[in-house]
N, C-alpha and C positions, 0 to 999 in steps of 0.2 A: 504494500500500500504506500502511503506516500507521506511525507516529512515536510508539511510548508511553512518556510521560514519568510522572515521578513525580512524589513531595510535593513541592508548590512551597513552601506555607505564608507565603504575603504575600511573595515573593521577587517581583518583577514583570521587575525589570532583570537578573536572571539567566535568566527565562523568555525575558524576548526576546532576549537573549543567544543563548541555546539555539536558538531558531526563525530566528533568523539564521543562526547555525552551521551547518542543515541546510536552507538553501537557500529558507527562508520569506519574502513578503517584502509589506510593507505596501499594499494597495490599499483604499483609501476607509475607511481607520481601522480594517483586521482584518488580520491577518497569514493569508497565503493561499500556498497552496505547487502547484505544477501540477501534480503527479501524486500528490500523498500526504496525507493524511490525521493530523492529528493526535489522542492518545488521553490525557485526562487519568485518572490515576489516583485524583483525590479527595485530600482535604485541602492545595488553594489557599487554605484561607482560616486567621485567627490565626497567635500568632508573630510573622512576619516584619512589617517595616516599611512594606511597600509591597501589604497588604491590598485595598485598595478598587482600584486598579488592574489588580490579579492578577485576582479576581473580575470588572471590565469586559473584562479581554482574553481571558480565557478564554469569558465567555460570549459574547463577539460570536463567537466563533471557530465555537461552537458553533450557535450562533442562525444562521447564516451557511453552515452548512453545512462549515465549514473544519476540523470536529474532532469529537471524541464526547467526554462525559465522565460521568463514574459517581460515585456518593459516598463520601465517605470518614468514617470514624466523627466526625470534629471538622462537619463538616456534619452530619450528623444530629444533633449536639446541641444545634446552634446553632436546626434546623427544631423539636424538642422546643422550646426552652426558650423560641419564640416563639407556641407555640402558646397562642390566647386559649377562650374559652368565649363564648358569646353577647353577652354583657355586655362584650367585648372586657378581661378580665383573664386571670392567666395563665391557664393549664389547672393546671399543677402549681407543687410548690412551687420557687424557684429558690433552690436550695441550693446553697452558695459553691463547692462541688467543680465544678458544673458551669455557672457563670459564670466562676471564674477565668479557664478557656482562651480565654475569648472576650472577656478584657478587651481586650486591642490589636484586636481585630477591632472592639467599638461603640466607642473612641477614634474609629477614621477613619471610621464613618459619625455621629456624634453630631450633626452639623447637616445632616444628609440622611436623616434618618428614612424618610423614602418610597421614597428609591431599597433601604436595605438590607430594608425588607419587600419590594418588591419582588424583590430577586434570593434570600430565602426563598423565594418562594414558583418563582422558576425553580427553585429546587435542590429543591423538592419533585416536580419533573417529571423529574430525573435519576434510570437506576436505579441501581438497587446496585452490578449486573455484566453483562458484554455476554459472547458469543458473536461471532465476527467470524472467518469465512474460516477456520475450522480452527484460532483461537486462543480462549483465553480470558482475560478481564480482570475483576478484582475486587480489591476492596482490603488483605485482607487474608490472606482465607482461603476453597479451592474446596473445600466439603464437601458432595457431591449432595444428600446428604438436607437443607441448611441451604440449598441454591441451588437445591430445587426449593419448601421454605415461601416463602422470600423471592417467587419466583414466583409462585408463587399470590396471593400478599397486596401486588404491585403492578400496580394494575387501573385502567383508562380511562388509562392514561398518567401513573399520579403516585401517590403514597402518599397514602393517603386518613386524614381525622383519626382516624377508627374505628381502621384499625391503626396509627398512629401514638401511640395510646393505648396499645395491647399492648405497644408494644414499651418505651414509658416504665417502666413494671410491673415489668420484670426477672424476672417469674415466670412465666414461659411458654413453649411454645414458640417462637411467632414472635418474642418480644424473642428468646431465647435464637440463632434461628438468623441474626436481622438483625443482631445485635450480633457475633458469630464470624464472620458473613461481612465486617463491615468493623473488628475488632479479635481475631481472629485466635484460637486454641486457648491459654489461660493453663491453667499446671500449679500446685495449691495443694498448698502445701508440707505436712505435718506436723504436726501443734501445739507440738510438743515440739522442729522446728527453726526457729530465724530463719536469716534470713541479711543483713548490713549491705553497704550500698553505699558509695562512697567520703567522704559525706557522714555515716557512721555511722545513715542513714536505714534500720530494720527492714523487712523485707520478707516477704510469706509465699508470694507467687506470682511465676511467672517466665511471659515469652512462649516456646513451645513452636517447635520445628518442627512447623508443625502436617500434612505430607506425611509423616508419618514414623510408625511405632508406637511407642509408647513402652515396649513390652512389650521387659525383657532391658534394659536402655539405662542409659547413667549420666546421671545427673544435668545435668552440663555440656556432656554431648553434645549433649541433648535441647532446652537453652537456644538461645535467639533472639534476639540483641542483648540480653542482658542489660547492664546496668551492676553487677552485683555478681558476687563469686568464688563459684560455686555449687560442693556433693560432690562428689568424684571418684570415689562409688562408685554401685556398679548401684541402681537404683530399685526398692524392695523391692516384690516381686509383690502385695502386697497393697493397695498405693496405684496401682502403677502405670497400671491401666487397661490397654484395647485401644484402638486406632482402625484402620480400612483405610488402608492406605499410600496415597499418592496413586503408582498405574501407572508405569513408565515410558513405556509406549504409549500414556497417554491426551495428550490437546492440550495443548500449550505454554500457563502461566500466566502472565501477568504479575499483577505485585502491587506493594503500595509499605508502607507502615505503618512497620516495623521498625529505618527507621532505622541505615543500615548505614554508617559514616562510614569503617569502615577494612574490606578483604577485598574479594573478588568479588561479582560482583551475582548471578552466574548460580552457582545451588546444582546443578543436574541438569541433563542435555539438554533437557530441559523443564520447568523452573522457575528464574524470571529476578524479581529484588526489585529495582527500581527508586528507593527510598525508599535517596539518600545522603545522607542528613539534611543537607540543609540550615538547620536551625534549629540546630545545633551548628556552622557553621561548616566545611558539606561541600558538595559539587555537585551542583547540580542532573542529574539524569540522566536516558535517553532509549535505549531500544532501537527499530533503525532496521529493522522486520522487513519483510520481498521476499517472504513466502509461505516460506520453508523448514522444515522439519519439526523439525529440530534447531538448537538456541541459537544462534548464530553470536558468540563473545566480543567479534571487530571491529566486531561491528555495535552494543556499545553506544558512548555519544557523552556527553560530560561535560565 
């Protein structure tokens, strides 16, 4: 059965930590486990300190047959912001918001240029989200109508540069539904509300539950690992919006993104966030799933 972990983010010695811990164990330089399957959730790479090793252990793992893994929005910025035109320059512009997060990421490949185009171009052969045995796995967020475009527009086995250009746009549908499936439902606030995080840093959008309607709902209910003190009153009908709840009968999700450093991973019988942020200083995690219908809380591992 299968092992899915979450954000590693350049953590490599707490990854192998973890794959030790449930019984993985090195043959011919891949960590290999004899009955189970590991499942990365996307965003191994930036952040953490041990970058270029995450990404070699993860993709032998892969490449090997030892694991699955699927992307996570900091991958796909990283496959954007490498993509060239004919003339081998960029495609778009590289605007400081979106090289920041990948500065410790080109640190550790800066005298290996070949290998990190290289494992670009592996992670452009990763999907977005799997289907497996009655579960499902995505990074952020399952919204059918958002994980049946993503569908459609990942063809011959990889994201092709044509939609890879859609989704750079931000005005479309397919950016729209590739970007909420690996960063998840954000709620924009107001114009007329801020709200400050602990840093006095302004904010006007928050990450959403995004299984949930937000129709009737307060404010701080609605919130997703925020870092700031959101209203404690109901969300006026006129901003609120609808969305369809995610079932309780529909398949068990896993997911990672949100960053969950303190509380439970498992939100529902069937929805399980694996993302205990480790880049703040939290553990790496790992639900141990047998095939059962419903969450098992002992079966996550940390």
């Amino acid at each position: 059965m299968y092992d899915i972990i979450g954000d590693i983010h350049g953590q490599a010695s707490m990854l192998k930590d973890l794959l030790k811990s449930m019984g993985y164990k090195v043959q011919k330089g891949v960590y290999k486990h004899e009955s189970r399957k590991a499942v990365f959730l996307g965003d191994f790479i930036n952040r953490g300190p041990e970058i270029l090793e995450t990404v070699r252990t993860v993709r032998a793992m892969v490449e090997t047959g030892n694991a699955l893994a699927i992307l996570g929005n900091h991958e796909l910025n990283a496959i954007i912001f490498e993509l060239k035109d004919k003339a081998g320059k960029p495609l778009f512009k590289r605007l400081l918001k979106y090289r920041m997060p990948l500065t410790q990421t080109f640190k550790e490949f800066v005298h290996i240029p070949d290998e990190y185009k290289s494992h670009i171009k592996w992670m452009r052969t990763l999907p977005m989200f799997l289907e497996l045995d009655g579960i499902r796995i995505v990074h952020a967020c399952w919204d059918e109508q958002s994980i049946e475009i993503v569908r459609n527009n990942y063809t011959e086995g990889r994201l092709k540069k044509s939609v890879l250009k859609q989704i750079s746009k931000n005005s479309n549908e397919v950016s729209k539904a590739f970007w909420q499936t690996c960063k998840g439902v954000d709620f924009k606030l107001p114009n007329d509300l801020l709200v400050y995080d602990e840093t006095g840093q302004a904010h006007r959008r928050f990450r959403t539950k995004w299984w949930l309607n937000p129709k009737g709902m307060k404010f701080q209910d609605l919130s997703l690992e925020s870092r700031f003190d959101l209203p404690a009153y109901t969300i006026p009908p006129e901003i609120s919006g609808e969305r369809i709840p995610y079932g309780e009968d529909e398949p068990i999700v896993f997911f990672g993104h949100y960053c969950l450093k303190n509380g439970d991973n498992i939100f529902t019988p069937n929805l399980c966030c694996l993302d205990s942020c480790v880049s703040r200083k939290g553990k790496l995690a790992a639900y141990r799933w047998s095939g059962e219908k419903k969450l098992i809380p002992e079966n996550i591992v940390k």
